[in-house]
N, C-alpha and C positions, 0 to 999 in steps of 0.2 A: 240832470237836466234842469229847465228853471221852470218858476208857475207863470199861470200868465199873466199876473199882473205885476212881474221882474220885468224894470225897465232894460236893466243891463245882463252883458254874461261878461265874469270878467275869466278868460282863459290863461292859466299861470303855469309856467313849465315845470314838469317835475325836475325834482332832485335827485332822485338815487341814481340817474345817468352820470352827474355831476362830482357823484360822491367818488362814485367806479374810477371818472378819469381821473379826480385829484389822487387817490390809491394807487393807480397804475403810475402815475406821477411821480408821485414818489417811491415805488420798488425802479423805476426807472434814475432814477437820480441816485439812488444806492447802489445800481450795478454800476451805473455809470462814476460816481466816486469808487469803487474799484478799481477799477481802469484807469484812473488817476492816478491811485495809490500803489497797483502792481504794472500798470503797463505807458512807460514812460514812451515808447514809441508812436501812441498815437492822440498827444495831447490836444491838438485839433482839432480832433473828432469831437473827443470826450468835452470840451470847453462849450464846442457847437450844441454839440446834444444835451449837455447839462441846461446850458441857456433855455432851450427851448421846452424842454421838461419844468425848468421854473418857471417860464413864461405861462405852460399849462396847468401848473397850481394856482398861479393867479388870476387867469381866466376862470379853473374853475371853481375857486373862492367866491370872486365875484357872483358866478352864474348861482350859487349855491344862498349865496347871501342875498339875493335879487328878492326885491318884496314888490315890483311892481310887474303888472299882468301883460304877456307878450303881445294878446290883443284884449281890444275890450269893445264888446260889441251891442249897441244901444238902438235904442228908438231912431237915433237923429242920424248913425253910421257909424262905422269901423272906425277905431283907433286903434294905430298900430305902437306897440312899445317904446321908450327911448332903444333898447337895443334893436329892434329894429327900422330904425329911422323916425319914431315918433310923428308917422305921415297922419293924417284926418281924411276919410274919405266915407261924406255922405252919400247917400243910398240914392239920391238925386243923380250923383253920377256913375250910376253902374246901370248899365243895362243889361247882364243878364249873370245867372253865376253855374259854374258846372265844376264836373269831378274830373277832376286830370290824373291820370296815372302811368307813372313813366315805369318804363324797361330796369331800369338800371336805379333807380332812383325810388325815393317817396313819394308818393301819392300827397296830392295838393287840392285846395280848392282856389280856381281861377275865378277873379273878378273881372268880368268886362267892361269895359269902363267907354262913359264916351270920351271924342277925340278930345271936347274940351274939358274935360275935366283936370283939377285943378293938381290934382297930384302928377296926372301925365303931365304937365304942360313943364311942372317944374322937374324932371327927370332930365337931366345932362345929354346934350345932343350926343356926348361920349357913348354911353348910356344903351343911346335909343341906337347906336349904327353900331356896338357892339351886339345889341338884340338883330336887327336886321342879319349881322356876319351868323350869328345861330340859327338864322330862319332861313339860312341859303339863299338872301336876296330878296323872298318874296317879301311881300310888306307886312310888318308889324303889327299887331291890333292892338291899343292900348288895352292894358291888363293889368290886375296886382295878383298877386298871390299870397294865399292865404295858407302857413304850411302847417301841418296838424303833428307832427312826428312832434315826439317828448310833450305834446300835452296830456291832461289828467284823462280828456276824455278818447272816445273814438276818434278817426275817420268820418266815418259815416254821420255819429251824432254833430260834428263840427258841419259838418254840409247840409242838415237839417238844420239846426238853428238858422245859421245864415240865411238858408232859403224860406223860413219861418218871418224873419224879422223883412226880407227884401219884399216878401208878398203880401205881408201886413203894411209897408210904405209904400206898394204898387196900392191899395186898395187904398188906404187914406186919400193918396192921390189924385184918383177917380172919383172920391167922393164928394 
């Protein structure tokens, strides 16, 4: 957790997810040079899936090698990672934050965001009617998410801080 007078939390993804898939990577790239070596009939395959198996050591080299924090979350607002997307979104523009927890999926925490805020504004009209086709038409609410899977800490504790830091700039706010 942090004390309170920690301006920031800087949130950094683990690695031993990372280390897994570069390993399965490569037992994958060894069956797959196999298959190369005794089975001429399906060099297609083998070529595709080899690429792609090396493709996934080098992602998770990268992810592994990664020394800067997915988010980092301060007095003044969220920053989100260069990998993902390197957005800035102060606390000014969120109006409210909650736990989302999907079926099928990870558990998130959603940022409400108002409509002018500056992160929405710059999201690709692509983007924003691809969201719409996943809401069945009804309208959109501007939103960020915030996903907590592969960090160091909880769920939960990720959703407490956030709501820590949003309530301490609602109160300065009013002040």
């Amino acid at each position: 957790m942090r004390s309170m007078e920690q301006t920031e939390v800087r949130l950094v993804a683990e690695k031993d997810e990372y280390v897994a898939f570069i390993l399965f990577c490569f037992v994958g790239i060894m069956v797959v040079t196999c298959l190369f070596i005794w089975g001429h009939l399906i060099w297609g395959a083998a070529t595709a899936g080899l690429l792609l198996l090396v493709s996934g050591v080098i992602y998770g080299i990268r992810k592994v090698t990664q020394n800067h924090p997915e988010y980092i979350i301060a007095n003044q607002g969220i920053h989100f990672g260069p990998s993902l997307g390197n957005y800035w979104i102060p606390w000014a523009d969120i109006n409210g934050i909650s736990d989302q927890r999907q079926i099928n999926g990870p558990a998130y925490v959603q940022l409400r965001l108002k409509t002018d805020s500056a992160y929405w504004l710059t999201i690709s009209p692509l983007r924003k009617q691809l969201l719409r086709i996943h809401m069945c038409g009804r309208k959109v609410c501007p939103s960020a998410r915030v996903h907590t899977a592969g960090l160091p800490i909880s769920h939960q504790q990720v959703l407490v801080i956030l709501q820590d830091y949003f309530q301490k700039y609602q109160k300065n706010e009013l002040a």
